[in-house]
C-alpha positions as a Python dict, from the first residue, in 0.01 Angstrom:
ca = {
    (1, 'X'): (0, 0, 0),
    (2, 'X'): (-1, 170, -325),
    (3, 'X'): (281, 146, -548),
    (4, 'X'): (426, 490, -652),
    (5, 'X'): (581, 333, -978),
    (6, 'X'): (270, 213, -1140),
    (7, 'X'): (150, 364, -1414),
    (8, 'X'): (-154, 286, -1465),
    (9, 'X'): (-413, 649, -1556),
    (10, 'X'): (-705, 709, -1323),
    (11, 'X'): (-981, 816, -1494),
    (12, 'X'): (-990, 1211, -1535),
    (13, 'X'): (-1335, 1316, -1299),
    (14, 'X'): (-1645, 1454, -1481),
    (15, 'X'): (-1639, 1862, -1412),
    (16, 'X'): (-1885, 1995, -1193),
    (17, 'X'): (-2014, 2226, -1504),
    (18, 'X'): (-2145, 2262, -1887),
    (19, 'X'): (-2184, 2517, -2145),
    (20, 'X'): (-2432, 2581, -2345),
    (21, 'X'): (-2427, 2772, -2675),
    (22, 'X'): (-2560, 3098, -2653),
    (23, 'X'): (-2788, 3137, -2924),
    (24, 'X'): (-2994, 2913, -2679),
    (25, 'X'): (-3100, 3203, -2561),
    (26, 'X'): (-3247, 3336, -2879),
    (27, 'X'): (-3441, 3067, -2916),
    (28, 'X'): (-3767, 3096, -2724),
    (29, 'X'): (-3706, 2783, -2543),
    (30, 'X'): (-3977, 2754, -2270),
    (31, 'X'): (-3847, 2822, -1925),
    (32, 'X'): (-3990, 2414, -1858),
    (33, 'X'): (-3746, 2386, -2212),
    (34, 'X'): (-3474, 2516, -2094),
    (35, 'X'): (-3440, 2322, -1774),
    (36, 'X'): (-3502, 1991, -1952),
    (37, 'X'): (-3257, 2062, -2215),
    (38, 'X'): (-2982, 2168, -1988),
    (39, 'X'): (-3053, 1864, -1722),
    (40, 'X'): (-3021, 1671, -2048),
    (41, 'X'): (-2698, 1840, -2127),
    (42, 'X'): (-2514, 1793, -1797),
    (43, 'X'): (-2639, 1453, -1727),
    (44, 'X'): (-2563, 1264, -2109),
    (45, 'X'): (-2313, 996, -2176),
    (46, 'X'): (-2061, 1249, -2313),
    (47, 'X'): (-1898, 1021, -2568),
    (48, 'X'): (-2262, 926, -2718),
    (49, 'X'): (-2440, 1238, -2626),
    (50, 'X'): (-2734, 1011, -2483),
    (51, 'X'): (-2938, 1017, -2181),
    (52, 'X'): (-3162, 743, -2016),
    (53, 'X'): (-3264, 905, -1730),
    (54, 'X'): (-3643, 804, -1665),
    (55, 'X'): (-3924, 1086, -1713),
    (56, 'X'): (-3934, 1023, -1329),
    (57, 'X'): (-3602, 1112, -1242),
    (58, 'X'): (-3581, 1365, -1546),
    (59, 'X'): (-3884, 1592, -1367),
    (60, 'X'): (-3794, 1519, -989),
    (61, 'X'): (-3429, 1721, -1083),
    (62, 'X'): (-3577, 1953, -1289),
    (63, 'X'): (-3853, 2046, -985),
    (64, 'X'): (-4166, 1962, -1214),
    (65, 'X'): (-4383, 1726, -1241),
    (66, 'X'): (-4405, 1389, -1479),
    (67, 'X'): (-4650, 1567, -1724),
    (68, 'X'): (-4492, 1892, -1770),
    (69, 'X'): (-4133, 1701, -1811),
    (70, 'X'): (-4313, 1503, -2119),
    (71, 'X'): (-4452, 1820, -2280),
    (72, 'X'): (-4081, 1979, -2249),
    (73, 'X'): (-3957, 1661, -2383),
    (74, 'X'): (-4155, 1649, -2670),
    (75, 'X'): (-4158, 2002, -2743),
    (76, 'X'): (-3767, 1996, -2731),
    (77, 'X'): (-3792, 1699, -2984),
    (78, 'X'): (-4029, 1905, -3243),
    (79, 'X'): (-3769, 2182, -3232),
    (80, 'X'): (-3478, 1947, -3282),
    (81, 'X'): (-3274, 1968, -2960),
    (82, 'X'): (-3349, 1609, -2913),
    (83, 'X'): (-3415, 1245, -3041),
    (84, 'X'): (-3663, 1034, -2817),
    (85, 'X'): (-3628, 657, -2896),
    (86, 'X'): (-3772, 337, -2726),
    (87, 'X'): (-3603, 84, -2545),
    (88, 'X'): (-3724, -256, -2559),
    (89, 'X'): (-3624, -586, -2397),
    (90, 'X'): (-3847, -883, -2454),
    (91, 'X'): (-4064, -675, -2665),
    (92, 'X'): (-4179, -463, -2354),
    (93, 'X'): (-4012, -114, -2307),
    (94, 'X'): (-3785, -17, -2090),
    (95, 'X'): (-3711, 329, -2085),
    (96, 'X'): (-3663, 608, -2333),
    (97, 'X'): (-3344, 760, -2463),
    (98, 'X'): (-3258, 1093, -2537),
    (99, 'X'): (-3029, 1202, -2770),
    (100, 'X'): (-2912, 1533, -2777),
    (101, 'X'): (-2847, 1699, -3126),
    (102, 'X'): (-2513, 1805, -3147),
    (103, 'X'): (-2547, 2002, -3471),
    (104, 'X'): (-2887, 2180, -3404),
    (105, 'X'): (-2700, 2519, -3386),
    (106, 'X'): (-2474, 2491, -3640),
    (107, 'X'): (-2771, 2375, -3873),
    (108, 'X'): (-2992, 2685, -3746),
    (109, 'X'): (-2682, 2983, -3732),
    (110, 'X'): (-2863, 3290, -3786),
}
């Protein structure tokens, strides 16, 4: 039985959307790009603006395959939407992470 005095918070749910600025669009972003970026967008660690989903995982939800998810990737970090860093553990890596830039548009306003 729950008790209707306690006041203890439940955690507020993540929203079912995200925005992305719209000079985005003005950017020539690759439509491979685009998809990355916003997957990267709507699936980071709000609070830290990271992602570690695997390449794998990154392409399957994106509908492309590994390859075309790494040139995206690594396009997206030339252009500055993104950091790519190692993990390692045991001096083997892991996995990547991505970090998105938070200030890439208000460094590049037009």
């Amino acid at each position: 039985m729950v008790d209707k005095n306690s006041h203890a918070k439940k955690p507020k749910p993540r929203p079912n959307y995200f925005s992305l600025p719209n000079e985005i669009f003005r950017d020539g972003l690759t439509p491979y790009e685009f998809v990355v970026y916003a997957f990267l967008i709507s699936a980071r660690d709000p609070r830290k603006d990271l992602s570690y989903w695997s390449v794998t995982n990154i392409a399957k939800n994106c509908g492309m395959c590994k390859n075309t998810c790494r040139k995206a990737l690594h396009s997206l970090e030339s252009k500055g939407y993104v950091d790519i860093s190692s993990r390692y553990l045991d001096h083997v890596q892991q996995t990547n992470i991505y970090t998105v830039t938070r200030d890439y548009f208000e460094k590049n306003k037009k």
